[in-house]
N, C-alpha and C positions, 0 to 999 in steps of 0.2 A: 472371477470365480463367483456362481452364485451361491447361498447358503440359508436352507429357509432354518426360519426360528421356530422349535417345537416349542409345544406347551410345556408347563413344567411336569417332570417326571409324578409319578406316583409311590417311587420308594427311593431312598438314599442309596446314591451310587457307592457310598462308601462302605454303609451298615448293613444295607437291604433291609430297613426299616420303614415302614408304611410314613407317606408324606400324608401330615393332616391340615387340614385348615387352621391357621394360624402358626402353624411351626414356621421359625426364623430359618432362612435357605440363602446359601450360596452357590448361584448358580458361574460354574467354572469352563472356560471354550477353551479346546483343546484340540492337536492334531497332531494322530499318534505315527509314526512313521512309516512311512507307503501309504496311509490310509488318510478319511476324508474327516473336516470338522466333525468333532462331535462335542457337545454339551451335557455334562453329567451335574445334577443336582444332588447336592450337599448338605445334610441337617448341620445346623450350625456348631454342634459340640464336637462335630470330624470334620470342619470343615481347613483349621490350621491343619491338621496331617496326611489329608487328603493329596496324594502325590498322581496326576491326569499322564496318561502314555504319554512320550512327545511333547512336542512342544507346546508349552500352555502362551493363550494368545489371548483372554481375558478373563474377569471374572467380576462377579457384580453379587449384592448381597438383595435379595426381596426381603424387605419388611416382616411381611406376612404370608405366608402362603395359600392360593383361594384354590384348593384341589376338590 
């Protein structure tokens, strides 16, 4: 299965909050059921209650965000 890597988003998938440079992000891969990878970025203050469709299959935290 191939799966490309987007860039980071430009709003939080949790708040729909604008992503700025330098906000702390967790980026979470996800795959919600029937459907294909998807990666939804996370501002770090939603990123504990942040619940992805499906089954979550990893998640990683950027430092910094260069949006």
């Amino acid at each position: 299965m191939d799966w490309q890597v987007k860039p980071i988003a430009r709003v939080c998938a949790a708040s729909g909050k604008e992503l700025r440079a330098g906000d702390l992000v967790t980026c979470v891969v996800h795959k919600p059921v029937g459907g294909v990878i998807e990666r939804s970025d996370v501002l770090k203050e939603h990123a504990a209650s942040f619940k992805p469709e499906g089954m979550l299959l990893g998640r990683w935290k950027i430092g910094r965000a260069h949006v």
